[in-house]
C-alpha positions as CSV (number, residue, x, y, z in Angstrom):
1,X,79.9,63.6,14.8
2,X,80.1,60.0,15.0
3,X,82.2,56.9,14.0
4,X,81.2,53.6,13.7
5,X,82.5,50.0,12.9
6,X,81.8,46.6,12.9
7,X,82.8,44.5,16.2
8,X,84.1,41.0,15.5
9,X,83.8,38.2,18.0
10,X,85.1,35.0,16.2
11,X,88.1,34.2,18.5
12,X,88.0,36.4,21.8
13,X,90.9,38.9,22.9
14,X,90.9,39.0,26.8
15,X,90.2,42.3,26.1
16,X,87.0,41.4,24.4
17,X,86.4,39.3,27.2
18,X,86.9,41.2,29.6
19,X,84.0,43.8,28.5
20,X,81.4,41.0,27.5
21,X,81.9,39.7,31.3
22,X,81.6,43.4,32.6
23,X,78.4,43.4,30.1
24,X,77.4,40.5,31.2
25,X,77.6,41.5,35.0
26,X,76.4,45.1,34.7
27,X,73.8,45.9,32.1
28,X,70.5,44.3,33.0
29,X,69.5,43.3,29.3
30,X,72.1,40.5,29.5
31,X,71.9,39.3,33.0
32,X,73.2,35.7,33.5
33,X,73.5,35.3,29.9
34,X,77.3,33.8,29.6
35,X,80.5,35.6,27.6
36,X,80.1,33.3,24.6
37,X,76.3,34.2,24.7
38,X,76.6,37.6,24.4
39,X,79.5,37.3,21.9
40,X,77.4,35.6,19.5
41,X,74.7,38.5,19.7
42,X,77.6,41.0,19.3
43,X,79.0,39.4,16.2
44,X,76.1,41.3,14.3
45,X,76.3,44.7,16.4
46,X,78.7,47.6,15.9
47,X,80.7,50.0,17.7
48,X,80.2,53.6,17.4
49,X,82.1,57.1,18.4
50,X,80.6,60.1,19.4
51,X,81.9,63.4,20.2
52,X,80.8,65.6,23.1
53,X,77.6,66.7,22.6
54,X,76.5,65.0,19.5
55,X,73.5,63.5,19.4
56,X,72.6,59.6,19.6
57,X,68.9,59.5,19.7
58,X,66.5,61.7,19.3
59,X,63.3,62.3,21.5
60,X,60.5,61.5,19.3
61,X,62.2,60.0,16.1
62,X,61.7,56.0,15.6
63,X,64.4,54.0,16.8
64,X,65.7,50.3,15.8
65,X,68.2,50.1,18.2
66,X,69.5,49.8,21.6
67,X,72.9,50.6,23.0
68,X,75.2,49.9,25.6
69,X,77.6,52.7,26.7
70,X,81.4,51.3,27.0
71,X,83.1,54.5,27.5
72,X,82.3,57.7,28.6
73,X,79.3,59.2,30.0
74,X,76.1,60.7,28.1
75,X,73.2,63.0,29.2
76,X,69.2,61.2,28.8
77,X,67.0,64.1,28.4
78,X,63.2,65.1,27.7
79,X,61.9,68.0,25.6
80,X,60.2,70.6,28.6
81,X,59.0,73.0,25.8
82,X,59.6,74.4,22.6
83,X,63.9,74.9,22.1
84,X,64.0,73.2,25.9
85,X,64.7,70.4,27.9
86,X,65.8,68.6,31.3
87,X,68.1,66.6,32.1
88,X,66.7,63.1,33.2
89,X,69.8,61.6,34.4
90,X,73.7,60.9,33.1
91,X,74.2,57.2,31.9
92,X,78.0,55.9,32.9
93,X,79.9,53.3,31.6
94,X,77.9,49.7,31.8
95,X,74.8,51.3,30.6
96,X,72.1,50.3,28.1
97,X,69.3,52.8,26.6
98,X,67.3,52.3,23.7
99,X,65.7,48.5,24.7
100,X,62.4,50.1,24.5
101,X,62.7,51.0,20.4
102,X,64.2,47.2,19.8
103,X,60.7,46.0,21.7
104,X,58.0,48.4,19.3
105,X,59.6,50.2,17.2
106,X,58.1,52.9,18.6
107,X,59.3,56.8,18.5
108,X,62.0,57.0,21.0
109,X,60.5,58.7,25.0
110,X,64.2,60.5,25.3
111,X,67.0,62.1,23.8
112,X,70.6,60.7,24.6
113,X,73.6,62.9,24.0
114,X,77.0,62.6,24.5
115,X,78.1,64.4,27.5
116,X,81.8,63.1,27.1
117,X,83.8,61.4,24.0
118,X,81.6,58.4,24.4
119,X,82.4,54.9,23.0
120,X,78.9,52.9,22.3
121,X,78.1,49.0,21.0
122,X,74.7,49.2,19.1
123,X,72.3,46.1,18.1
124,X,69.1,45.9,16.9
125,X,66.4,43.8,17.3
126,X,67.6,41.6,14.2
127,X,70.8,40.5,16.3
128,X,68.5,39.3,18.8
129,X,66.8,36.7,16.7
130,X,69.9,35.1,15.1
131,X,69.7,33.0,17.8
132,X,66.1,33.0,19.3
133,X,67.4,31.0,22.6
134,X,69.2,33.7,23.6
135,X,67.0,36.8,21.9
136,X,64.5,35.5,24.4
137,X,66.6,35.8,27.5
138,X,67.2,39.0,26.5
139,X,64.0,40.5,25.6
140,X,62.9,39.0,29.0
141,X,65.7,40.7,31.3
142,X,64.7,43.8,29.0
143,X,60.9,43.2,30.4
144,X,62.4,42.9,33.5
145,X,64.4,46.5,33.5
146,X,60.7,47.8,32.3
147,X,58.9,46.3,35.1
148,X,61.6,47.2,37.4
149,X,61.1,51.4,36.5
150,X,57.7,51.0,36.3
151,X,57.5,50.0,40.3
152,X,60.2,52.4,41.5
153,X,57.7,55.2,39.7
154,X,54.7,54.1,41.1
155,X,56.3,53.9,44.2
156,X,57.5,57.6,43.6
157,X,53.9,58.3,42.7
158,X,52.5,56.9,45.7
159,X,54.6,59.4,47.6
160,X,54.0,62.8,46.0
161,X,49.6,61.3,45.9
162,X,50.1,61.1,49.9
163,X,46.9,58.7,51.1
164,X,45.6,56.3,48.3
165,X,42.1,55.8,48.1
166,X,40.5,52.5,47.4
167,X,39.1,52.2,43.9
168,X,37.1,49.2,44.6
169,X,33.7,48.8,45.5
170,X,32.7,49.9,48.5
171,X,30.7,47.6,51.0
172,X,29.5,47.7,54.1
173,X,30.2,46.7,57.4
174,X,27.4,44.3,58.9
């Protein structure tokens, strides 16, 4: 079960500020964007609730939107086989999931579920072009956090292939 309502920025508590500057410092998608920056975006995002265990997103459905975990802990994991799964890794506090639904719209590549009470802020891709200067910071740092994964695995590839062969041309030596 979830709860979810609507998270208003217009004049900042120092609580509020504190958490967009943790944001700001710990989840890649808004690196060295600054707190009024990220307030602006947050103006049209909204905080949800979710009990242990209950499902955020679901491994296959199409998503809209990305979150950023603010409390709690939940568990990313991938469907194995029919009724089964694995657990991928456990997402703490500072967090972010989802970015890859804002970018295509595409059906989501994991489930997320809540392995604690787990407190959540959630923006789609609309909140992101609101203002464009800053949607575009954003969608780069999220390119970023894609590239990023995408060398770490092909590093973790490279070990587990053992020798890589050249796939180029061969020549000769003369």
């Amino acid at each position: 079960m979830s709860s979810s309502s609507p998270l208003s920025t217009p004049t900042l508590s120092p609580a509020m500020q504190v958490l967009l500057k943790k944001i700001a410092e710990n989840v890649s998608a808004f690196r060295d964007l600054k707190i009024d920056e990220i307030a602006e975006v947050f103006k049209f995002a909204d905080r949800q609730v979710f009990e242990p265990e209950a499902l955020i997103v679901e491994e296959g459905k199409v998503g809209s939107y990305m979150y950023i975990l603010i409390g709690g802990e939940a568990i990313v994991s991938k469907r194995t086989g029919p009724g089964t799964s694995a657990e991928l890794r456990r997402l703490k506090p500072g967090e972010c999931f989802g970015e890859m639904s804002v970018v295509d719209n595409e059906p989501r590549s994991a489930s997320v579920t809540a392995a604690t009470n787990a407190t959540l802020v959630r923006l789609n891709a609309q909140a992101l072009s609101v203002r464009p200067e800053i949607g575009v910071r954003i969608y780069r740092n999220i390119a970023r956090g894609a590239i990023e994964k995408l060398r770490a695995l092909e590093l973790q590839m490279k070990g587990q292939l053992g020798t890589v062969v050249p796939t180029g041309p061969a020549t000769e030596s003369e």
